[in-house]
N, C-alpha and C positions, 0 to 999 in steps of 0.2 A: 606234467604228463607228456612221456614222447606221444611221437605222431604213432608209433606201430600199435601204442598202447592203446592212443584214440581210438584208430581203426577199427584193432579189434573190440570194445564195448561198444565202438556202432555197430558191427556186424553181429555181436549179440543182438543187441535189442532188438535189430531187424529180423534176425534169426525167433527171436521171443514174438513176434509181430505177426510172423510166418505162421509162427505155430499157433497162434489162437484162429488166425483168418483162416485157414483149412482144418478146422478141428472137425470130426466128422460131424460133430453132434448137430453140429451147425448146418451141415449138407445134407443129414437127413431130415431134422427137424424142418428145416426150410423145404424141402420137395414134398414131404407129406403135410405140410402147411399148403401146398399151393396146389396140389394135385385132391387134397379135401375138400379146398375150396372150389375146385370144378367138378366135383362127384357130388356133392353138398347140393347144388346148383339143378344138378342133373336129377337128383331128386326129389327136388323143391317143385323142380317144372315137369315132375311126370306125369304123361299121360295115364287115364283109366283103363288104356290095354296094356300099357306096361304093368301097370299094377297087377291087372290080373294077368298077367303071364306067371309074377310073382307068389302067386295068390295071397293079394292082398294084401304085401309084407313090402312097404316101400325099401328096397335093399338098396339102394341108390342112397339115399337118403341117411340111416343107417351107419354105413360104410365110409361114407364120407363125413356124420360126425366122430366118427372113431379112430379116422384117418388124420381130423382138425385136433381132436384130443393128443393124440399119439404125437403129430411134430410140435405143439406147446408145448409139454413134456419134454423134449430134446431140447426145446428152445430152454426151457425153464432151466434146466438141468445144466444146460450150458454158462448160463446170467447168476445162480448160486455158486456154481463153482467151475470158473475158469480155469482154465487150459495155463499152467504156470513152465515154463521152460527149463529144465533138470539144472541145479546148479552146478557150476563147475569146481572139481575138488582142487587142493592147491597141488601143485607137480613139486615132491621136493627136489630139490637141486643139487 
């Protein structure tokens, strides 16, 4: 194998590498993963005037297992089925 040949299949893979690390599913999954888990939090630990501003509907609480549900989801969706890099067709010559 030449060296340009090398090159380029490392620059794939790297390119194939790229494209699963920024897949979005992954950036949403991950932010409503970690932002559930402080709303989650935030309504674990509410007070009884929070509550009743709510009337009586912990939304805190709620929102943030919906929020945990929703980035697993993304995360799941992403671990089933990866992010695979378009193949390349051959050039004829």
């Amino acid at each position: 194998m030449s060296d340009l040949q090398h090159e380029v299949s490392e620059l794939e893979r790297k390119s194939a590498t790229a494209a699963r690390l920024f897949d979005i599913r992954r950036i949403i999954g991950g932010l409503f993963v970690v932002y559930g888990i402080i709303v989650t939090i935030a309504g674990i630990t509410a007070s009884d005037a929070d509550l009743k501003k709510a009337e009586d509907i912990n939304i805190n609480l709620w929102t943030g297992l919906g929020m945990l549900a929703l980035g697993l989801f993304f995360l799941v969706w992403l671990w089933l089925r990866p992010a695979v890099a378009p193949a390349e067709e051959p050039a004829d010559d």
